[in-house]
C-alpha positions in Angstrom: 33.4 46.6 38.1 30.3 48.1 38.0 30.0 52.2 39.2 27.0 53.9 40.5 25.9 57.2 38.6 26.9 58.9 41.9 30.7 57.6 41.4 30.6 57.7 37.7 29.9 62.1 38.5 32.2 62.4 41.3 35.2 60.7 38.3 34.2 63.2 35.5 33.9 66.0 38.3 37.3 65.5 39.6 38.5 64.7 35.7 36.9 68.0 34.8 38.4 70.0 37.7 41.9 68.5 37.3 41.8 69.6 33.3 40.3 73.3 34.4 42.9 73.8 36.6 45.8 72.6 34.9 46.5 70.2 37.6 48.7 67.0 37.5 47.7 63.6 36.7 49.2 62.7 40.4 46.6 65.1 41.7 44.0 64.1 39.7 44.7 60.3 40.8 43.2 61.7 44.5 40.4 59.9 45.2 37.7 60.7 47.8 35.2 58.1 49.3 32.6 59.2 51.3 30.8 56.6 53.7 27.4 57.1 54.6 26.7 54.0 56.9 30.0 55.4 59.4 28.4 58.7 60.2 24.7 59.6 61.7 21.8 59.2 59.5 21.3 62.5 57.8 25.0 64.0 57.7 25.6 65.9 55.0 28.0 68.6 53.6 26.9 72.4 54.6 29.4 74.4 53.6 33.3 74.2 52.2 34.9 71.5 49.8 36.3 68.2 51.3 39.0 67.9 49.7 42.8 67.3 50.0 45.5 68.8 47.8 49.7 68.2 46.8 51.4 71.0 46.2 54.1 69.9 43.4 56.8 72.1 44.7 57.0 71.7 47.7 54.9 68.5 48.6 53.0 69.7 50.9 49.5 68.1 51.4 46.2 70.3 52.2 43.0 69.4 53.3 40.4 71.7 53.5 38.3 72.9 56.5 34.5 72.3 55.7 31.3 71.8 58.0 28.9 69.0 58.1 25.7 69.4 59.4 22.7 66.9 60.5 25.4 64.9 62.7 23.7 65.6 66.2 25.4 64.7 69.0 28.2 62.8 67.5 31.9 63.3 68.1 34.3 62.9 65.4 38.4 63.0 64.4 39.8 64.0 61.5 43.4 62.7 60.7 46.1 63.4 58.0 48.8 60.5 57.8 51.8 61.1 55.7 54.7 59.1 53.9 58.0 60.6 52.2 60.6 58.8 51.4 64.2 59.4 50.0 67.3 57.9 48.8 70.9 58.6 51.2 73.7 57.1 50.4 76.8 56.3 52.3 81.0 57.0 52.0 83.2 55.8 53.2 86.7 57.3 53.6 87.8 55.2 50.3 84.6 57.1 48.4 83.2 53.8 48.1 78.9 55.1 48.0 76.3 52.6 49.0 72.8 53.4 48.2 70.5 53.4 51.3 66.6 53.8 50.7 65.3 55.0 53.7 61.2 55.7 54.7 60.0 58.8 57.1 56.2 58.4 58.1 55.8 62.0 59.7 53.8 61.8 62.5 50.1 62.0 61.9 48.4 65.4 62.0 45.1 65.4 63.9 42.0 68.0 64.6 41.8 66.4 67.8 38.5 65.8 69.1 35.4 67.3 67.4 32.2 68.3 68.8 29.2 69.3 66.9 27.1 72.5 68.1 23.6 72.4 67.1 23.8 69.0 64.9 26.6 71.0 62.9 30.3 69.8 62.7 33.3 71.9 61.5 36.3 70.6 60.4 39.7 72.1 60.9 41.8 72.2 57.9 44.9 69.8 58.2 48.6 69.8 56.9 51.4 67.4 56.4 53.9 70.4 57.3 56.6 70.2 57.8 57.5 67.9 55.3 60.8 65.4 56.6 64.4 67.2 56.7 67.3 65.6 55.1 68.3 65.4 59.0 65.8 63.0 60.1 66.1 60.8 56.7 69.9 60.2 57.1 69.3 60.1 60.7 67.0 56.5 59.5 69.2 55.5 57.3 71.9 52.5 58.2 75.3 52.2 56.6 77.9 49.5 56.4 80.0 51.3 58.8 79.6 53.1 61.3 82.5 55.3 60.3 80.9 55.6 56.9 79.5 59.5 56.4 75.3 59.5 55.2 74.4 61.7 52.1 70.8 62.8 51.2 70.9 62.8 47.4 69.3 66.3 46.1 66.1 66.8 45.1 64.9 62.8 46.3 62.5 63.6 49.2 59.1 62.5 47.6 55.8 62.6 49.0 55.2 58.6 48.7 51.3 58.7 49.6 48.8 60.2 51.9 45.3 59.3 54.0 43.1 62.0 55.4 40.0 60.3 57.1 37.0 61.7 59.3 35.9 59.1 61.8 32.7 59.8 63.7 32.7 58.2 67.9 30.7 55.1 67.9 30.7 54.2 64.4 32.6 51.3 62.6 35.0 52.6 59.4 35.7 56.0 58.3 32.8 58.2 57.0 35.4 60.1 54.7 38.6 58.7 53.1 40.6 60.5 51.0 44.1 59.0 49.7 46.2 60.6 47.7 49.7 59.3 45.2 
């Protein structure tokens, strides 16, 4: 696989960052991808960081508000899409346990629609809060039984993987992609 200069920068910028900042591999393994050819000829970052972020405690992902600017007329939609996923297991009255993996996909956060103001675009920062309950998982999960009783095991709500994405009105593909563990 060949890299351009331009990727080959971004890597040792985000590899750099991550070892600064003490941050984890996981958040190091973000990658960004920014598509010219989905946006208006001449879009360009102005001012912020576009970038998303895991918070290892709680699991929170953050994505940052920035502004573009050259994108004229051009509406656009940022969205944050988010999977978690735990383990909950099922009793019954015997204390028979049954493992039961089950899968929340929390309902995708969205800036709604965009419009620029003077070719500039701003971007609202976006959040996967609140991250799933133990509720709604063992509310998805299926036992055996129906009489069986549905335990979240502690501490196994994980933050499975995450897509941001910037779409601009009118263009084909995503002009930024940003997926995360």
């Amino acid at each position: 696989m060949k890299l351009s200069l331009r990727r080959v920068l971004i890597l040792f910028a985000a590899l750099f960052f991550a070892l600064a900042t003490g941050m984890s591999v996981a958040q190091a393994a973000i990658t960004t991808d920014i598509n010219p050819a989905a946006a208006p000829t001449g879009t360009h970052l102005q001012t912020g960081t576009i970038s998303c972020s895991v918070d290892p405690t709680t699991q929170l992902v953050s994505c940052t508000s920035f502004e573009l600017a050259g994108v004229g007329n051009t509406n656009a939609v940022g969205t944050l899409s988010t999977t978690y996923t735990a383990t909950v297991q099922c009793r019954n009255h015997g204390g028979q346990i049954v493992e039961v993996k089950s899968q929340v996909k929390t309902v995708p956060a969205t800036t709604g629609n965009l419009a620029p103001k003077n070719g500039r675009l701003t971007v609202t920062a976006l959040s996967s809060s609140p991250v799933p309950t133990a509720a709604q998982f063992e509310a998805l999960a299926t036992c055996p039984n129906g009489n069986w009783t549905k335990e979240l095991l502690g501490g196994t709500i994980t933050l499975s993987s995450f897509t941001y994405t910037l779409h601009f009105a009118g263009f084909t593909g995503d002009y930024i992609t940003i997926t995360g563990p």
